[in-house]
C-alpha positions in Angstrom: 100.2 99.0 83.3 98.5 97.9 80.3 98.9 100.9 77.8 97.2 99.5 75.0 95.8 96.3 72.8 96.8 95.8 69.6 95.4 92.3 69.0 92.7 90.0 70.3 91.2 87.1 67.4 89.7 84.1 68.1 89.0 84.2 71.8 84.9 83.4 71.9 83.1 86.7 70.8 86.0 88.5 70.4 86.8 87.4 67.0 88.4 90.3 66.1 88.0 92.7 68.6 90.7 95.3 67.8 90.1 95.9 63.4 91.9 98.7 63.6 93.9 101.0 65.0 95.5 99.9 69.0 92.8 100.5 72.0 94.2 102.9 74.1 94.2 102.2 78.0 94.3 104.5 80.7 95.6 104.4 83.9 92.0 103.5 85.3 89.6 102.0 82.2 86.2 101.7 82.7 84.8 99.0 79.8 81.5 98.8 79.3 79.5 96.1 77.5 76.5 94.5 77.9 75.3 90.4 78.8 77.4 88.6 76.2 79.5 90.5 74.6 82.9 89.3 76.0 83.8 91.1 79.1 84.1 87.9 80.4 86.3 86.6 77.8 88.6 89.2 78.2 89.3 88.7 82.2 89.9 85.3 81.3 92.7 86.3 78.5 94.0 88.4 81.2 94.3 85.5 83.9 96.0 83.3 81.3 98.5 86.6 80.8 99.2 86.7 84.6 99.3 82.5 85.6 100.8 82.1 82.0 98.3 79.1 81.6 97.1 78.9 78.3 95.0 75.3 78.3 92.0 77.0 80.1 91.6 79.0 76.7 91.1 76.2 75.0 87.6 75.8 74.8 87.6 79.5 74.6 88.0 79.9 71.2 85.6 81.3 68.5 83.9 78.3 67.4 83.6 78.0 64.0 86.9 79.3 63.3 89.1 76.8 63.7 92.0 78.7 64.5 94.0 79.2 67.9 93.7 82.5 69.8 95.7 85.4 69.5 96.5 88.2 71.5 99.0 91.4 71.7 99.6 94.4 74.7 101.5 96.7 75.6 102.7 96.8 79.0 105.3 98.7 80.0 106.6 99.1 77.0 106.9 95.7 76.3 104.8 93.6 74.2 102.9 90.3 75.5 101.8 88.2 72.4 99.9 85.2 72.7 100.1 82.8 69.7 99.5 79.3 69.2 98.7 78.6 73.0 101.9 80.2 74.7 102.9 82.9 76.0 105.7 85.1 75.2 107.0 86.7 77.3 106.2 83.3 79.2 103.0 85.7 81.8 103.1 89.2 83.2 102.3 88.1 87.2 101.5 91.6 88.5 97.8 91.5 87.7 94.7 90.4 90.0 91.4 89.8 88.9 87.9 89.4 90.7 85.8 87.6 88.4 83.3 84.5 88.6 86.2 82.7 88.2 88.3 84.2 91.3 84.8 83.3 93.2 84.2 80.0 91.8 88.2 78.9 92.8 88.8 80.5 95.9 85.7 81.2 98.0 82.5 79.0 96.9 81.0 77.1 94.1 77.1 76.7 93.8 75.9 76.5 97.9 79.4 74.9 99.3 82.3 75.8 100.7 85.3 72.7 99.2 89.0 72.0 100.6 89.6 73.4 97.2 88.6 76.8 97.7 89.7 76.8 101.2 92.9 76.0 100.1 93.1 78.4 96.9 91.8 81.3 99.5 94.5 80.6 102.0 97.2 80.7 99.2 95.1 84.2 97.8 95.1 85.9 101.6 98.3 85.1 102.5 99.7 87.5 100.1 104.0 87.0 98.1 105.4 86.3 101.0 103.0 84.1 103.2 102.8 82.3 100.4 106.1 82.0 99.9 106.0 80.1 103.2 102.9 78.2 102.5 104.8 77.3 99.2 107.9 76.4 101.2 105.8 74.1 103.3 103.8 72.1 100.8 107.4 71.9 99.4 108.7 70.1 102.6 105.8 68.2 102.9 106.0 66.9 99.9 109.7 66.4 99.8 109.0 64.8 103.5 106.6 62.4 101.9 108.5 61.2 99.0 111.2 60.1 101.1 109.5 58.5 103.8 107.6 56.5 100.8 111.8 55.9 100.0 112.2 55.0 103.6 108.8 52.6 103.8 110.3 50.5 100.9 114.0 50.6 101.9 112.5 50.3 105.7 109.9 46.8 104.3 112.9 45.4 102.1 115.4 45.1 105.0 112.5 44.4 107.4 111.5 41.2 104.9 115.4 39.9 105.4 115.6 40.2 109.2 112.7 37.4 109.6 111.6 38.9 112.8 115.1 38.4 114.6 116.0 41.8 114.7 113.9 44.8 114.2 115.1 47.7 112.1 116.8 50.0 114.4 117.8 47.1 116.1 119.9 45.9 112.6 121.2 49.8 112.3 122.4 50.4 115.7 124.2 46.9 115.6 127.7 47.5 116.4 130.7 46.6 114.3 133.1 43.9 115.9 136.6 43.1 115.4 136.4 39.4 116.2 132.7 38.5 115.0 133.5 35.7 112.8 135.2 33.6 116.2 131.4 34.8 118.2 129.9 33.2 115.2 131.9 30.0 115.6 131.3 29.5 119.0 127.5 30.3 118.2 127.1 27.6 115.3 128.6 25.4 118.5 126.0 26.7 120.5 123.3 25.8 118.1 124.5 22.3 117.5 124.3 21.4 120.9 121.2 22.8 121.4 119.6 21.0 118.5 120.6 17.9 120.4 120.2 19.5 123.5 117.9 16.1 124.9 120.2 13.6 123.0 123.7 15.4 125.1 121.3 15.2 128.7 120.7 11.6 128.1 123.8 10.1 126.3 125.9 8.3 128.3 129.5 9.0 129.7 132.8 6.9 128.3 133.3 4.2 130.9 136.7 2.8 132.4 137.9 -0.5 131.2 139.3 -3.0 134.3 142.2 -4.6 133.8 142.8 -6.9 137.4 145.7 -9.4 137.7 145.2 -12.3 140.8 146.2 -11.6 144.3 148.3 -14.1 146.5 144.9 -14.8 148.0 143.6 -15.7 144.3 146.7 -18.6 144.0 146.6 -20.4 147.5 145.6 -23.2 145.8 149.2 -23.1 143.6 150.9 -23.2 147.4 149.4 -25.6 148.9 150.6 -29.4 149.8 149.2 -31.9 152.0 151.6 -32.6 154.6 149.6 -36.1 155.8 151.3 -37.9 153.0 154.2 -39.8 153.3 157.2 -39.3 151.6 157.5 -42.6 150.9 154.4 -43.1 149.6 154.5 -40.0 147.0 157.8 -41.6 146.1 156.0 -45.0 145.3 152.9 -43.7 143.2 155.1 -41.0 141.6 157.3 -44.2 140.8 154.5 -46.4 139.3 153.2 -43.5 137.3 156.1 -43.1 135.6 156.9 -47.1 135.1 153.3 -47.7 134.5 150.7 -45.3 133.3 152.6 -42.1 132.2 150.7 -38.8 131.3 147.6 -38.7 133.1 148.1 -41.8 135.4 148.0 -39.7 138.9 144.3 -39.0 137.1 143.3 -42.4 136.1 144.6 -43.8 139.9 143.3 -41.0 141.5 139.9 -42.1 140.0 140.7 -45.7 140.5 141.5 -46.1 143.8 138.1 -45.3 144.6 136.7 -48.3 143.3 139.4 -50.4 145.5 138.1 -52.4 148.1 140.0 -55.8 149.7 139.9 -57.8 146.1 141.0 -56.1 142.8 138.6 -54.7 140.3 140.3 -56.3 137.6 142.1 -59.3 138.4 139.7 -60.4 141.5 143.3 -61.1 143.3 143.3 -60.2 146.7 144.9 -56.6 147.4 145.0 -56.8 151.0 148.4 -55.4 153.0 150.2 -54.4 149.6 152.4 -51.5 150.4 151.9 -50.0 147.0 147.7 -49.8 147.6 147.9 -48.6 151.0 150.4 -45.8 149.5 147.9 -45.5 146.6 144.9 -44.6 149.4 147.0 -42.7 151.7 148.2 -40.4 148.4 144.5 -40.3 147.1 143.0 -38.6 150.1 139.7 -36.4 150.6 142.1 -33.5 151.3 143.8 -34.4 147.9 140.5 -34.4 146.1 139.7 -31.3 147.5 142.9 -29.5 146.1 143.0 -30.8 143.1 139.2 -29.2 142.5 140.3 -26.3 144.3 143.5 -26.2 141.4 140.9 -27.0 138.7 138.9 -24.3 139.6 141.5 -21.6 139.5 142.7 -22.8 136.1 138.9 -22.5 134.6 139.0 -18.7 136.6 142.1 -18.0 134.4 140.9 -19.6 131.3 137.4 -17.4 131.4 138.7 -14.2 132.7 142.3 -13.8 130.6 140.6 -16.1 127.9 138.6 -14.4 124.4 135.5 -14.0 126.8 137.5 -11.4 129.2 139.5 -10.1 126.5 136.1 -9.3 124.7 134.9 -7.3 127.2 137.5 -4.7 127.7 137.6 -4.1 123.7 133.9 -4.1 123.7 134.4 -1.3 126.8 136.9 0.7 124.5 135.1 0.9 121.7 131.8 1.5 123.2 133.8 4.2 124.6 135.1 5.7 120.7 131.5 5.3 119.9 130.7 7.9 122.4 133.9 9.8 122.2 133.1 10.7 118.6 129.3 11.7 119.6 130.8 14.0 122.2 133.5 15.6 120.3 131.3 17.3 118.7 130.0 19.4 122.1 133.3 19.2 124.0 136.4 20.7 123.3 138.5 17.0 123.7 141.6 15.9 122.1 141.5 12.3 120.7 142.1 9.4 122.5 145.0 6.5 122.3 143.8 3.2 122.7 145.2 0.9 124.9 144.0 -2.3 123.3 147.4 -3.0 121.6 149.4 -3.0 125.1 146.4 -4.9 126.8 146.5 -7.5 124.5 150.0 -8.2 124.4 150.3 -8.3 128.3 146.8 -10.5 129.0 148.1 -13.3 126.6 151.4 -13.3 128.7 149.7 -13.3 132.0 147.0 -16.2 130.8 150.0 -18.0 129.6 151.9 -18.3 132.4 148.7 -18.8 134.6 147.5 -21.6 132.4 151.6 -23.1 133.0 151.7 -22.7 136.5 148.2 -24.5 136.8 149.1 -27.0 134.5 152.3 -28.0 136.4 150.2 -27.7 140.1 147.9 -30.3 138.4 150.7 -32.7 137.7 151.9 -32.6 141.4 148.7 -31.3 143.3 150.7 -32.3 146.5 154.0 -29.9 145.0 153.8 -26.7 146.0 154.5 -23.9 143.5 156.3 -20.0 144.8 153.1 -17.8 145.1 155.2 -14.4 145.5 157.5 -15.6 142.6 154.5 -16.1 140.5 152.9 -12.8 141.5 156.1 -11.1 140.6 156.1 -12.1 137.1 152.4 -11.5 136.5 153.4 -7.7 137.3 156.6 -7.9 135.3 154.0 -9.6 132.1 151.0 -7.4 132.4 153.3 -3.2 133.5 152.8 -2.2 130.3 148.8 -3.5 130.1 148.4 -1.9 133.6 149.9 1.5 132.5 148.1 2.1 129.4 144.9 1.1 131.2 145.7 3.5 134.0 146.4 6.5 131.3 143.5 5.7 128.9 141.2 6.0 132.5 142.9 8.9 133.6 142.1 10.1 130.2 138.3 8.8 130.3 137.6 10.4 133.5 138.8 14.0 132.0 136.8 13.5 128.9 133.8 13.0 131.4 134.5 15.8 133.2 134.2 18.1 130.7 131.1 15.5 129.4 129.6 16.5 132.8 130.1 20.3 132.6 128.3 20.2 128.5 125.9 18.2 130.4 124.8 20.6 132.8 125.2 23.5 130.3 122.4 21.6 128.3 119.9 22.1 131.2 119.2 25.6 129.6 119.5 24.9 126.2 116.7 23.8 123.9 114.6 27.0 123.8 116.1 28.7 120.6 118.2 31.3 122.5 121.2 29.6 120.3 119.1 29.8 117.1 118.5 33.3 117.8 121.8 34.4 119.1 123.4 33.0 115.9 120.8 34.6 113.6 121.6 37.9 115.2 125.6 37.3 114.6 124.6 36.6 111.4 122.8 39.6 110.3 125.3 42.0 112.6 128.0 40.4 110.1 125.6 41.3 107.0 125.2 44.4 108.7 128.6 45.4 108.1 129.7 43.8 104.8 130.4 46.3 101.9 126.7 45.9 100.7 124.9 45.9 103.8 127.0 49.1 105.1 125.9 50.4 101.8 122.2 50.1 102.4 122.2 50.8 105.7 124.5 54.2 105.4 121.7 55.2 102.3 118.2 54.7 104.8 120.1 55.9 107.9 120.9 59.3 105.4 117.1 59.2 104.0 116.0 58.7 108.0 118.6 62.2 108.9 117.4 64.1 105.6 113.5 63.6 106.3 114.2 64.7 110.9 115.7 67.4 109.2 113.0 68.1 106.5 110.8 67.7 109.0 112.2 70.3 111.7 112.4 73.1 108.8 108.9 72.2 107.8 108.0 72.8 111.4 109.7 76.2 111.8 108.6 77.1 108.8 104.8 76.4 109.4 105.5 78.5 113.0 106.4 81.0 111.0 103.6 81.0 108.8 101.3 80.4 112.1 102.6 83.7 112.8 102.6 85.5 109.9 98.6 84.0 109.7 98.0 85.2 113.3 99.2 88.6 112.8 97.8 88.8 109.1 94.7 87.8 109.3 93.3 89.7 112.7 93.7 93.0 111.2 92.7 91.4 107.7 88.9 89.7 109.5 88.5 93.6 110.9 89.0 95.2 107.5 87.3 93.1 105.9 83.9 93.1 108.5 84.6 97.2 108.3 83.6 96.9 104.6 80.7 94.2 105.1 78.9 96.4 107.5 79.2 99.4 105.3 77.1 97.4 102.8 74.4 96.8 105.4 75.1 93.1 105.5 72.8 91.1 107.9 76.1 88.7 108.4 80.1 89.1 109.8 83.1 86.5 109.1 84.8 85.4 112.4 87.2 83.2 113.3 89.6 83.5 110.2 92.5 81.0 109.8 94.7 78.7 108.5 94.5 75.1 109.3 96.9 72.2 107.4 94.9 68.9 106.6 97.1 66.7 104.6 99.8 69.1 105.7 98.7 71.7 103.2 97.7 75.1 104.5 93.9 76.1 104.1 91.8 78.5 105.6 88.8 78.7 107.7 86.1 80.9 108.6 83.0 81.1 110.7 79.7 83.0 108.9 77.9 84.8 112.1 74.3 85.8 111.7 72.5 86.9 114.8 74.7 85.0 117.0 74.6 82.0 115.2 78.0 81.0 113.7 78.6 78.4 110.8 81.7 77.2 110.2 82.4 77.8 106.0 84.3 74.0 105.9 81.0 72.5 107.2 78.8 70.7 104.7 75.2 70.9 104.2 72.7 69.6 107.1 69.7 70.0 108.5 70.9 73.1 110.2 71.8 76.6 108.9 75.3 76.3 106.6 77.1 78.0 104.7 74.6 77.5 101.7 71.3 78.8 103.2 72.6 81.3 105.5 73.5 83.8 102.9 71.5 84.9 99.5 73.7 85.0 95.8 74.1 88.8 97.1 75.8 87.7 100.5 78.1 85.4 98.6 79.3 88.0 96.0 79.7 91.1 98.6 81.9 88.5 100.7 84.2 87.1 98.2 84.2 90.5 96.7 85.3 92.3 100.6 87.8 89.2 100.7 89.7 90.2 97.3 89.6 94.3 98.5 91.1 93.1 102.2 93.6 91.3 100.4 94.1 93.9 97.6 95.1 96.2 100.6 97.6 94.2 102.2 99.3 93.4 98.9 102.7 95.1 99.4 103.1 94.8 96.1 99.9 96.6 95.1 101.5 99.9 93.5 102.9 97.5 90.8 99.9 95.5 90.4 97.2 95.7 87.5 93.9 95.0 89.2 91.0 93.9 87.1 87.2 93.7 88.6 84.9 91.7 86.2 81.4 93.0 87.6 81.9 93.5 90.8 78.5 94.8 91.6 76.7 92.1 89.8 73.9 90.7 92.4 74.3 93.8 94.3 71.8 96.1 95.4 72.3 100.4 95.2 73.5 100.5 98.5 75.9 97.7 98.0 76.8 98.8 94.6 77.6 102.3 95.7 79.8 101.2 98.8 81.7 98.6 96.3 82.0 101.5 93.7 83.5 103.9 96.6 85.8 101.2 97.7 86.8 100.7 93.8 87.6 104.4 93.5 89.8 104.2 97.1 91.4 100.7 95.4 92.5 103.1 92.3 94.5 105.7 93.9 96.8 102.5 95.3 97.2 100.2 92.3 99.4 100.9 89.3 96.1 100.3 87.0 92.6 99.4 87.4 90.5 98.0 85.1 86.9 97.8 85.6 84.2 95.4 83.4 80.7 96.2 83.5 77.2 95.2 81.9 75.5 98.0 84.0 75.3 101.2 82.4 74.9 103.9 85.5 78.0 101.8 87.2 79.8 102.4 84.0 79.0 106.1 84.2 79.6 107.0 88.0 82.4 104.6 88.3 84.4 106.8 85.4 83.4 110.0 87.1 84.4 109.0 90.5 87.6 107.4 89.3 88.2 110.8 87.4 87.5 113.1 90.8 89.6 111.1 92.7 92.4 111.0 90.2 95.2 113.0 90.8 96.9 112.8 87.8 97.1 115.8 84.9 95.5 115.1 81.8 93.2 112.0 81.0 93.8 109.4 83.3 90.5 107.4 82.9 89.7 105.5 79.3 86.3 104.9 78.4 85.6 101.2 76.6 82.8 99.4 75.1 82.5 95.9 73.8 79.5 96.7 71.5 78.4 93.9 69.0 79.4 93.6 65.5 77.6 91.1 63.6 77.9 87.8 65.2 81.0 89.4 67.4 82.3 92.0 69.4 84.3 95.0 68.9 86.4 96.9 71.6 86.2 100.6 70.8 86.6 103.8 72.7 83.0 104.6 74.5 81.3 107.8 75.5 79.5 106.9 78.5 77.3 109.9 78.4 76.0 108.4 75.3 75.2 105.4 77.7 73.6 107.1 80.2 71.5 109.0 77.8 70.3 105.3 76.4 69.7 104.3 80.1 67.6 107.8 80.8 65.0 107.3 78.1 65.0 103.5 79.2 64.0 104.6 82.5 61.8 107.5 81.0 59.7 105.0 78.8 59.4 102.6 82.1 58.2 105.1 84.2 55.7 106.6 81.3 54.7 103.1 80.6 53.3 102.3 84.5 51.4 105.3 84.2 49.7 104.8 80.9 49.0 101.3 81.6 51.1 100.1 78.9 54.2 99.0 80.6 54.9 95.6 81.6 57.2 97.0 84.7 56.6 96.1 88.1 55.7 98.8 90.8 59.0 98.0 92.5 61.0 98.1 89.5 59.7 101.7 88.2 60.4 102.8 91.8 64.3 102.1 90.4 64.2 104.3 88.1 63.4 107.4 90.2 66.4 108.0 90.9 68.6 107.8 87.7 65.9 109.5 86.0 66.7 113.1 87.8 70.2 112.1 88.6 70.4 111.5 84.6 68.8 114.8 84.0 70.9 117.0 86.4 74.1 116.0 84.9 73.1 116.5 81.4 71.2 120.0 81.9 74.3 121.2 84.5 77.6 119.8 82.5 80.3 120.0 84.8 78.4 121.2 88.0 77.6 117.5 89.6 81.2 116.0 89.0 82.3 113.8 91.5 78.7 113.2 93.2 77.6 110.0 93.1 74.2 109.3 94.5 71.0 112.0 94.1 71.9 112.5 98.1 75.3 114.2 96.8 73.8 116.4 94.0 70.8 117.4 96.8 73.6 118.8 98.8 75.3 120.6 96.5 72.5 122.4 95.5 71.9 123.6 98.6 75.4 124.5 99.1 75.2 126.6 95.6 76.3 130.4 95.5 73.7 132.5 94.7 73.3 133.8 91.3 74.7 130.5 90.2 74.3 128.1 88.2 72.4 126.0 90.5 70.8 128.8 92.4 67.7 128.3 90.7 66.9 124.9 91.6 66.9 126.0 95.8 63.5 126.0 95.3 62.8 122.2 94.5 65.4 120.9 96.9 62.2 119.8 99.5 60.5 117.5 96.2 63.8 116.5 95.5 64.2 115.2 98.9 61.4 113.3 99.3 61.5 111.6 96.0 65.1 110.3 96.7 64.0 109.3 100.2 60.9 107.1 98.5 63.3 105.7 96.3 66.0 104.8 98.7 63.6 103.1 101.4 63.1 99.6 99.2 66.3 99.5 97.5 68.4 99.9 101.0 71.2 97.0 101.6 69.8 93.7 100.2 66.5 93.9 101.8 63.0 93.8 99.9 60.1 95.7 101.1 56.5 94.8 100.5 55.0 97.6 100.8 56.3 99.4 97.4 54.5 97.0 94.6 52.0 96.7 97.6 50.6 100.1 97.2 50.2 101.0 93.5 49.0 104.5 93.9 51.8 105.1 96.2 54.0 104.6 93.3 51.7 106.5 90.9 52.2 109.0 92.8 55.8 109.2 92.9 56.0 108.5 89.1 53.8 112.4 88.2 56.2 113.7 90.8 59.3 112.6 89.5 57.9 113.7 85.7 57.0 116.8 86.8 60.6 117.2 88.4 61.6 116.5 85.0 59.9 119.5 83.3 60.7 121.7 86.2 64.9 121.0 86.1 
């Protein structure tokens, strides 16, 4: 507990509130002060003390000072200085206070009802350890969303790489492979044929080159003779050829003897019956002419197919053929190719050679016939090799378009990116796995583990505040409505709990008035809220019945200094009197209690209650007043019969005043002043005899309880005027309700007012 203050400067009105000597605290400290005279400035100091926040002073300080607040206690034994803004020790956390402030945070500002306050009331209700748990899960939901921001950048950075190939749990879950990089090679293949997917359907095979060598039917002509002429005849024009004409004679006769009729072309001699003519014509035949063309023919069939022409076209097959062969290498798994060219060469000049011989010789003796199948013979022997490298460089052709064939058809399917994509997906599966992209990966997949497992604890920890809520706050909403309806309020909270927008616990409450329930979280409309269900009254008694329900639920509370800044400011007598009787029960369960007030006949039955219901030996309730020094306040040691003496002849003049027509009082407010009047008077003409009574109703009954020959036996007799005054009294300033009637009826009042000074002369 706070035992005493040894130094408060600079801190608003209190300037220097303690001049002298420490301010002694007791163990419940009524301070009294009135309207601006630092009651207020003092909770605050206290709050700073308990959150060990010091900025909110700031603009606390006495202004024209200059200087930064100070402050000193004792509590427990230990002293709590405050000095240049801090602390030290760094806050004393076992005190609560209900001041505007407390209201203002935690239950409403102005007409409304904020996320603020619902939030700051939650954290307030739950108590240490509920909100140790709320604590625990703003902590994980907070920790939960800086690392899913972590994860959203890690998450967008690796997302920006993949260029929509993979997604993101698609490029973690990709598996590690041994052999990758050879699934990579046959992918770039893949790709490359399908970016000429169209070119590989319409590109042409390699073709076969033909290398043909004549038949025995292609040489008759070499083999043939003409059997109708005579020997004798060959032997004469073969005879004159050779004596005569020489090279080309058979030619020139052969063209000659055409022209030959009975007299000679040349010499006009008459040709008739020579031996060597008729030989001439029989030699010179149509069947001669005829195999002679037939032997010309065949030699210009050897000269265009074995000559350049037919040579031509077999290397113009070959390398048409390497032309494709290198296209095709490139989509086909094919070894090169030998070509034959070299052996083809060689052997087609030997076979034209001996061709163009054997037709050269037939055409010197057409009628001589040549060996056919010895010819034949050597055109194989000449053209083996020719023939055998054609026949392996067409075996080889016809595999090569096999597997051309087989790529072909593969192609039918290709063309649509599936290569592209496959490849891409190799790609990043081999990233996936390098030493920097294990390293990223390994860091979000952690990230992704740490915030499922954040967020399971954050959910078994908000079930656990759910329950702790649940269990807390049913008996809390009936304690709470117990103390409402013993200030006659017109209203009941319902429906308290904790909800978590943003993932941050706040509570909730329904307002019910005559059925009608309004939720505290809903904002102003055109129906009835929050803000016009419930007068400044309603407002106060509820935040202050929310602070006692907590107050007695706090575990804690027999270490806990509680400090009320006017709690009964707005309130009416009833209301004040229930909130002073629950003040009195809070005492007897706190370590200390420290109550501020502007309002005199509180100060006075609040210390006498306190001091009834105290159990302790000796003087356990301190009397204090702020009272005004100059332009500041000083906080001194009080006698609150003093006070009340003050507030009687206040209350005397008021009443006096009414009467003589002097006052300014309303009939209403003099009625007020019934009441304190005679309860005033008893206690100062019978010291001792009315402790522990707080309204005129209490002192009533102990009168008529009084022994006789005491030493309120006398005052039996005006028990009935008694009565009836405190009944008048009590009828307009019941609960928060005004009447109309007193004010309405002026001589009522008058009335009242003789009575009550009569009372006054008779007690």
């Amino acid at each position: 507990m706070i035992e005493r203050v040894l130094r408060l400067k600079n801190l608003g009105l209190l300037a220097e509130a303690v001049p002298g000597k420490a301010v002694e605290f007791g163990r419940h400290t009524v301070i009294y002060g009135d309207n601006g005279s630092g009651k207020s400035m003092l909770a605050h100091l206290l709050r700073s003390l308990a959150t060990g926040k010091c900025d909110p002073l700031r603009p606390r300080q006495t202004i024209g000072r200059g200087q930064a607040p100070e402050a000193e206690f004792v509590i427990e034994r230990s002293h709590y200085c405050l000095k240049g803004y801090e602390w030290q020790p760094p806050q004393c956390p076992a005190i609560e206070i209900f001041d505007d402030d407390f209201v203002s945070s935690n239950v409403y500002s102005g007409s409304a009802v904020d996320i603020d306050h619902r939030r700051n009331l939650c954290r307030f209700i739950l108590g240490q350890p509920g909100v140790q748990l709320a604590e625990r899960v703003q902590e994980l939901a907070e920790e939960i969303k800086e690392i899913g921001s972590s994860i959203t950048s890690m998450e967008s950075r690796v997302e920006a790489s993949l260029d929509g190939v993979m997604t993101v749990d698609e490029y973690l879950g990709s598996a590690e492979v041994v052999d990758l990089g050879a699934m990579i090679s046959e992918a770039e293949g893949r790709v490359k044929a399908e970016e000429h997917a169209d070119e590989i359907a319409d590109h042409p095979e390699l073709q076969p080159i033909r290398v043909s060598l004549p038949t025995s039917s292609d040489l008759t002509a070499l083999g043939e003779s003409i059997e109708a002429v005579a020997a004798e005849a060959s032997r004469m024009v073969a005879e004159h050829i050779t004596e005569h004409l020489g090279p080309g004679g058979e030619e020139w006769l052969s063209e000659g003897i055409q022209h030959a009729g009975e007299v000679c072309p040349f010499c006009a001699q008459s040709i008739r019956g020579l031996k060597l003519i008729e030989a001439m014509r029989g030699y010179f035949s149509e069947s001669y002419r005829n195999l002679k063309s037939r032997i010309e023919a065949g030699r210009a069939k050897v000269e265009e197919e074995f000559g350049e022409r037919g040579l031509r076209s077999i290397q113009s097959c070959v390398g048409g053929n390497e032309t494709a062969f290198e296209f095709w290498r490139a989509h086909v798994s094919i070894d090169q190719m030998h070509s034959p060219m070299e052996e083809i060469e060689t052997g087609w000049q030997g076979v034209r050679q001996l061709l163009l011989d054997m037709y050269d010789r037939k055409l010197a003796e057409p009628t001589v016939a040549l060996g056919i199948p010895e010819t034949v013979s050597s055109l194989r022997d000449l053209s083996a090799a020719a023939v055998a490298a054609a026949t392996t460089y067409n075996e080889k052709v016809e595999a090569v378009n096999e597997e051309i064939r087989q790529r072909k058809s593969a192609a039918e399917g290709e063309g649509d990116g599936n290569a592209r994509r496959g490849l891409s997906r190799l790609r990043l599966q081999e990233r996936r796995w390098s030493q920097e992209g294990r390293s990223e990966c390994d860091s979000l997949l952690d990230l992704r583990k740490k915030r499922k497992e954040l967020e399971a604890e954050k959910e078994q920890a908000r079930k656990k505040l759910e329950e702790h809520l649940s269990a807390f706050t049913q008996q809390y909403e009936s304690e709470l409505n117990a103390f409402l309806e013993k200030c006659g309020t017109s209203f009941k909270l319902k429906k308290l709990e904790a909800k978590f927008p943003s993932g941050k616990p706040a509570s909730d409450f329904c307002i019910c008035v005559l059925g009608y329930e309004a939720k505290a979280s809903a904002g102003p409309s055109d129906r009835p809220h929050f803000g016009t269900m419930m007068s400044d009254g309603d407002k106060r008694i509820l935040a202050f019945a929310l602070f006692l329900a907590r107050m007695k639920k706090d575990e804690d509370l027999a270490r806990k200094i509680v400090v009320l800044d006017d709690p009964v400011s707005s309130l009416g007598l009833n209301r004040s009197l229930t909130t002073m009787q629950a003040v009195v029960d809070l005492a007897q369960d706190c370590a200390q209690l420290i109550v501020l007030t502007h309002d005199a006949d509180f100060a006075v039955l609040c210390h006498d209650a306190l001091a009834l219901a105290s159990t302790e030996e000796g003087r356990s309730v301190e009397s204090l007043r702020l009272k005004g020094a100059d332009d500041w306040s000083v906080l001194e040691p009080c006698d609150l019969d003093g006070l009340y003496r003050t507030a009687y002849e206040h209350n005397i003049g008021t009443i006096e005043g009414f009467l003589s027509g002097t006052g300014t009082a309303h009939a209403h407010d003099v009625v007020k002043c019934f009441r304190p009047v005679i309860e005033t008077l008893l206690r100062f003409k019978y010291p001792g005899a009315f402790k522990g009574t707080r309204t005129l109703g209490d002192m009533i009954a102990r009168i008529e309880g009084a022994r006789e020959g005491g030493q309120l036996a006398h005052l039996e007799g005006h028990v009935a005027e008694l009565r009836e005054v405190n009944d008048y009294s009590w009828r307009p300033l019941h609960g928060n309700r005004h009447t109309d009637r007193v004010g309405g009826q002026e001589h009522e009042v008058r009335t009242f007012a003789r009575r009550v000074l009569k009372l006054r002369n008779a007690i």
